[in-house]
C-alpha positions as CSV (number, residue, x, y, z in Angstrom):
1,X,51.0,-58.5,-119.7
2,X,50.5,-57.9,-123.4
3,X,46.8,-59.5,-122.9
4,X,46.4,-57.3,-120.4
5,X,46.9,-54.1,-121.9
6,X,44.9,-55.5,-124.9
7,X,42.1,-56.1,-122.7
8,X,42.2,-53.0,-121.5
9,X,42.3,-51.3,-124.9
10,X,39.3,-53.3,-126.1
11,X,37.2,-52.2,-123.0
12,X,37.7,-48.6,-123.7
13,X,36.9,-48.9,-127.2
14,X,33.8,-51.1,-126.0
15,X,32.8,-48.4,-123.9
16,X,33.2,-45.5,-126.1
17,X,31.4,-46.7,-128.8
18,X,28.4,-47.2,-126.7
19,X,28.9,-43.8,-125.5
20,X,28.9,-42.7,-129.4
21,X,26.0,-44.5,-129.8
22,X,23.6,-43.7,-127.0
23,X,24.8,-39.9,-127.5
24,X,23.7,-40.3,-131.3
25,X,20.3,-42.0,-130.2
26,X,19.5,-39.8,-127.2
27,X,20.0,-36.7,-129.8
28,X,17.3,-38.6,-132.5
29,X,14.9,-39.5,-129.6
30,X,14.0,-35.6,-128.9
31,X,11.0,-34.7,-131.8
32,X,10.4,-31.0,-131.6
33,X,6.6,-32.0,-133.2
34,X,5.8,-33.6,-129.8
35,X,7.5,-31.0,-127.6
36,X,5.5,-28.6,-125.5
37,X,8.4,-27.0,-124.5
38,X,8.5,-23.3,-124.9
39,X,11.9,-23.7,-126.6
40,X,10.2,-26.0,-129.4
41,X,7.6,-23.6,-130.0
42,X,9.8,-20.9,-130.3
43,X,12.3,-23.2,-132.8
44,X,8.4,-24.0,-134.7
45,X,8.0,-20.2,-135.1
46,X,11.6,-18.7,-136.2
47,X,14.2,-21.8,-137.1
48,X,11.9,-24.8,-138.7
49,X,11.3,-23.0,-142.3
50,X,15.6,-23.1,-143.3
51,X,16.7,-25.9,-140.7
52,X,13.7,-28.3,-141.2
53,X,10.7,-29.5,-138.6
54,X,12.9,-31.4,-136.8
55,X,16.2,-29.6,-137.3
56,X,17.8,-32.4,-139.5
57,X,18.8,-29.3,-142.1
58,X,17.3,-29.5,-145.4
59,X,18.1,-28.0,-149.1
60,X,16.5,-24.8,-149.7
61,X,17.3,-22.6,-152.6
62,X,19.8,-25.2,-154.0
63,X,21.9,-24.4,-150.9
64,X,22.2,-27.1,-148.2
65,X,20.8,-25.8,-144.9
66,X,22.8,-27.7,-141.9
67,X,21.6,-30.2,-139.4
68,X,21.3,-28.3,-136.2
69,X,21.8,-32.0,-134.3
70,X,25.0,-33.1,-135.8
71,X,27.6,-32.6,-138.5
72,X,29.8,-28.8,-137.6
73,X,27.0,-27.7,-135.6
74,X,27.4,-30.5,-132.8
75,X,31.0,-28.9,-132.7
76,X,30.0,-25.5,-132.1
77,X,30.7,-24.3,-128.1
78,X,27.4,-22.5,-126.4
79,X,29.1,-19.0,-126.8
80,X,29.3,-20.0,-130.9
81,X,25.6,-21.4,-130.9
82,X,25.2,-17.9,-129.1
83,X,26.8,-15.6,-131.7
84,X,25.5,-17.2,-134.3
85,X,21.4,-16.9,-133.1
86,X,22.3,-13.4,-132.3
87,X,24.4,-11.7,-134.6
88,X,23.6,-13.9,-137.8
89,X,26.1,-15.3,-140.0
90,X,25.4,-15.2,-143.7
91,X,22.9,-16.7,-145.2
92,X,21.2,-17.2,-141.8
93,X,20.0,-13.8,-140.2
94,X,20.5,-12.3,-136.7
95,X,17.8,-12.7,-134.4
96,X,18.6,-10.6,-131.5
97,X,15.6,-7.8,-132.8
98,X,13.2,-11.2,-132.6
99,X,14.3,-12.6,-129.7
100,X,15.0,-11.3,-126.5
101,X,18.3,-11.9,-124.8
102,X,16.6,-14.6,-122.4
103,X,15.0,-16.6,-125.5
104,X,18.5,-16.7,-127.3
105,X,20.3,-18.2,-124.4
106,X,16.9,-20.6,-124.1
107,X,18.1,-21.6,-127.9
108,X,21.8,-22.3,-126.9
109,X,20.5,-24.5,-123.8
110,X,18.0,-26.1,-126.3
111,X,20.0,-26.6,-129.6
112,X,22.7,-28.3,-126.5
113,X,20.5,-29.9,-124.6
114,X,17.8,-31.5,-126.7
115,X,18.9,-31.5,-129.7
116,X,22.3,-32.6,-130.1
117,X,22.0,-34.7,-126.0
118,X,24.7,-32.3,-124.8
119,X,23.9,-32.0,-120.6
């Protein structure tokens, strides 16, 4: 019985890491550079010069930018992502006078979607 339940707790463990890992890989695989999407173009044009070509984050100003495909941002929910491309949240600025509502909720799905693998 004892085997069993180890058995068991190795195969989820098995099977979690390989979720962990084809999440991670899936989320690396997307290059905004190669995108023709109208979501890349529009990350190109407003989001690449503080969070990096390929939205990886980067040091700007001796402050570190963040990744927009892992570390507190891959934590964020949608209606966070939302706020935060809208409204702004010191140092980064709002956007809502750029973008129109329908481009900001393209971001969310994008930022989810293709950046961090979210479905």
């Amino acid at each position: 019985m004892l085997r069993l339940k180890f058995s068991i707790v190795l195969v989820f463990v098995a099977v979690s890491v390989l979720a962990c890992i084809k999440s991670e890989s899936k989320r690396n695989e997307f290059s905004i550079a190669d995108s023709k999407s109208y979501e890349a173009s529009l990350f190109r044009q407003n989001c690449a010069i503080c969070h990096g070509q390929e939205a990886n984050g980067k040091e700007m100003d001796g402050k570190l930018i963040p990744s927009l495909r892992y570390g507190d941002a891959a934590t964020k929910t949608e209606e966070e992502i939302y706020l935060q491309i809208k409204e702004g949240k010191l140092p980064m600025p709002a956007f809502k006078n750029q973008l129109t509502e329908e481009e900001i909720r393209r971001m969310v799905k994008f930022v989810r979607r293709d950046l961090q693998g979210k479905e």
